[in-house]
N, C-alpha and C positions, 0 to 999 in steps of 0.2 A: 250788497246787503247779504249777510248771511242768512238762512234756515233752516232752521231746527225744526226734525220732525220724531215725532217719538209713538210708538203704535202695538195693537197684539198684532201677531200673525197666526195665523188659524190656515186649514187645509183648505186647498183649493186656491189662494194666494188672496181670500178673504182678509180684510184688514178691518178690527174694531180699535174703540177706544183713543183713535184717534188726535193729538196733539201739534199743531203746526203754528210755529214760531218763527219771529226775529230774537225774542230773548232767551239765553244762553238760561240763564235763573227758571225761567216758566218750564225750559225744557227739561232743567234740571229736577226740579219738581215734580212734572209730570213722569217722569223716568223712577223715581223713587218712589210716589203712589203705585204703576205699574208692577214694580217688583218686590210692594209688600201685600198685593191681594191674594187672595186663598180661592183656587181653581177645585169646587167642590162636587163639580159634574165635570162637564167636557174640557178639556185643560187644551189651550192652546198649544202651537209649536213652537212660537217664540217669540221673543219682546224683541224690538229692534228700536235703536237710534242712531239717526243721522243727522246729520251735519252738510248742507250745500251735494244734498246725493250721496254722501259719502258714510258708509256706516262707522258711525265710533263706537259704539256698544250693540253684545247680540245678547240674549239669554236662549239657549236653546232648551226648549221645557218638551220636546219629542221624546219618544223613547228611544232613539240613540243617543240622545244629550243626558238624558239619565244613568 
């Protein structure tokens, strides 16, 4: 079985918003909500999504990623 997990990362290896999946679509989904919210106070470090452990997608929103 595959899973899909899709999540913020925050300092301190803090993890919100949380998504964990079998379906490919759900995670897809949640990955695109993720990366159209608007960070108006404290802005996370990065959006991550994996796959079976494996990361397929990062968004690095730190201030080196900027």
């Amino acid at each position: 079985m595959t899973t899909y997990r899709v999540y913020v990362r925050w300092p301190g290896q803090r993890a919100t918003n949380k998504t964990t999946t079998d379906s490919k679509s759900v995670a897809d989904y949640a990955w695109d909500e993720l990366n159209s919210l608007q960070w108006d106070q404290e802005k996370p470090i990065g959006l991550a999504y994996s796959q079976n452990g494996k990361q397929v997608e990062y968004v690095d929103l730190s201030e080196q990623g900027q």
